[in-house]
C-alpha positions as CSV (number, residue, x, y, z in Angstrom):
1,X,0.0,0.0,0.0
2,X,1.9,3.4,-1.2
3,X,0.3,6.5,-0.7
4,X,-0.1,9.1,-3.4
5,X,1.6,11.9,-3.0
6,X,-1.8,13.8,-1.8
7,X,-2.6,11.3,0.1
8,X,0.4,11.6,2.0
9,X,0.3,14.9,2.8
10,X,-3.3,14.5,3.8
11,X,-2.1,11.8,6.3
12,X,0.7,14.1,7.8
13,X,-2.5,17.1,8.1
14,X,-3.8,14.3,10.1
15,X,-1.1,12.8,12.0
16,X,-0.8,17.4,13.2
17,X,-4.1,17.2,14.3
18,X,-3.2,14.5,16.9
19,X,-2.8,16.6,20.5
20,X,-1.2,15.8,23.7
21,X,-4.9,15.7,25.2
22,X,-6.4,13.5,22.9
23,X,-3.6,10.8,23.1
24,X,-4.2,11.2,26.7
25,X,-8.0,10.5,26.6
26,X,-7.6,7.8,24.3
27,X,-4.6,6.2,26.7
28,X,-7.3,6.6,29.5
29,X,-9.9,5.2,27.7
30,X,-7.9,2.3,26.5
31,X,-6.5,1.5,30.0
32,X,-10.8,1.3,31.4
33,X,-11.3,-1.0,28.3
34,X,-8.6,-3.2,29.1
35,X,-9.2,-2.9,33.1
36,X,-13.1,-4.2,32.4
37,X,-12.3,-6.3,29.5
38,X,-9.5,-8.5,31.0
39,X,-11.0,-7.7,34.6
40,X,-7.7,-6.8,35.8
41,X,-6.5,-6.3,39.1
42,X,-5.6,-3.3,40.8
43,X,-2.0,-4.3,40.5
44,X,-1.8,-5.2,37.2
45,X,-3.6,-1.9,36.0
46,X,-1.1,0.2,38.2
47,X,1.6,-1.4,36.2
48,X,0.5,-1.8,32.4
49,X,0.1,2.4,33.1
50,X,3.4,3.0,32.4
51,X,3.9,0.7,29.6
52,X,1.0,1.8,27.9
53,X,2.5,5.4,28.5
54,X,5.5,4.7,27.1
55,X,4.3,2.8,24.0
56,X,2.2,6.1,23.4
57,X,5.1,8.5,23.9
58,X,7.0,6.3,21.2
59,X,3.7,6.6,18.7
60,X,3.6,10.0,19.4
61,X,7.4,10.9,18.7
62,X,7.5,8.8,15.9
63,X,4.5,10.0,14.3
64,X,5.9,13.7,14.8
65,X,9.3,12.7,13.2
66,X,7.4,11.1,10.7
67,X,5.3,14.3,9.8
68,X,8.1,16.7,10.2
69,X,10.6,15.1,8.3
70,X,9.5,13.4,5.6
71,X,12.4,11.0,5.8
72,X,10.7,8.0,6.0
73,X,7.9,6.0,3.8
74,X,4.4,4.9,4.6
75,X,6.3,1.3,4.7
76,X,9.0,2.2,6.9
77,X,6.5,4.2,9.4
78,X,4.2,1.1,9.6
79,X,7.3,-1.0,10.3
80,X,8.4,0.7,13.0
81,X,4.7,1.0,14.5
82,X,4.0,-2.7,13.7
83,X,7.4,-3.3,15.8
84,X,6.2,-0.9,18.4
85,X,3.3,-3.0,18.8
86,X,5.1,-6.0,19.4
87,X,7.1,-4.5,22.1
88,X,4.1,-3.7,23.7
89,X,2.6,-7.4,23.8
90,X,5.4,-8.9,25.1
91,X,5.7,-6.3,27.8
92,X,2.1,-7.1,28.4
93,X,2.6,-11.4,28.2
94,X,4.5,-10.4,31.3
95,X,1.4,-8.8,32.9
96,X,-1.1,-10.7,31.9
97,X,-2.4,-14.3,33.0
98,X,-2.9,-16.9,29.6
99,X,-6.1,-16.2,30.0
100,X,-6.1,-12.4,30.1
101,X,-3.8,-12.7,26.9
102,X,-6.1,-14.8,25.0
103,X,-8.9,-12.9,25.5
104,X,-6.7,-9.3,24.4
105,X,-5.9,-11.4,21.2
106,X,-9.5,-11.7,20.8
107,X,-10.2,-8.5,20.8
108,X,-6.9,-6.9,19.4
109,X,-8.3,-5.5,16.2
110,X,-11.3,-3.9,18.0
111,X,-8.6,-2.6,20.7
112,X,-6.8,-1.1,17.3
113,X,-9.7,0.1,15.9
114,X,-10.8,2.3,19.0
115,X,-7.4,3.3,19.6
116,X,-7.0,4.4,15.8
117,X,-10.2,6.3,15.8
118,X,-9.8,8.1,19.2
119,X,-6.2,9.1,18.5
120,X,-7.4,10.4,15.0
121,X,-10.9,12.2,15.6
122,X,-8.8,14.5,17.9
């Protein structure tokens, strides 16, 4: 998939549009989903906090490199997110009990989907 050269700059508009506020709301909102989805504990949600945070900060500096710089492709920036991503559910195999993981595999393209869509309706 290779974006046009208007749809790339449409996608860097978008990837602007993205505040500090709304990847905060949607790391919130994720966190509850997760919390009543996987009906974590209070320990396990104090610690997939951070992890979350720092997966977002990543997303967030790498989409801001990304739309800045103009060094990189649509396949290279999907890489590195797709990589991102994986860090994050090995961090959380840690966290999580078998079952807790199965059911978050489940529902991993939903997660994405509401993730996507809160980070980019900002």
């Amino acid at each position: 998939d290779v974006l046009s050269s208007e749809e790339m700059i449409k996608f860097k508009e978008y990837l602007g549009k993205i505040d500090k506020e709304a990847v905060g709301n949607a790391k919130d909102s994720l966190i509850q989903e997760l919390t009543e989805l996987l009906e974590l504990s209070e320990e396990q949600t104090e610690k997939i906090k951070p992890v979350l945070e720092n997966t977002y900060q990543q997303i967030s500096e790498m989409a801001k490199e990304f739309m800045t710089s103009g060094s990189k492709s649509m396949e290279e920036f999907k890489t590195e997110f797709n990589t991102i991503r994986e860090e994050l559910k090995n961090q959380l195999q840690d966290l999580l009990d078998e079952k807790q993981m199965k059911k978050l595999e489940e529902h991993s393209d939903e997660l994405k989907d509401g993730l996507q869509q809160a980070i980019f309706t900002a």
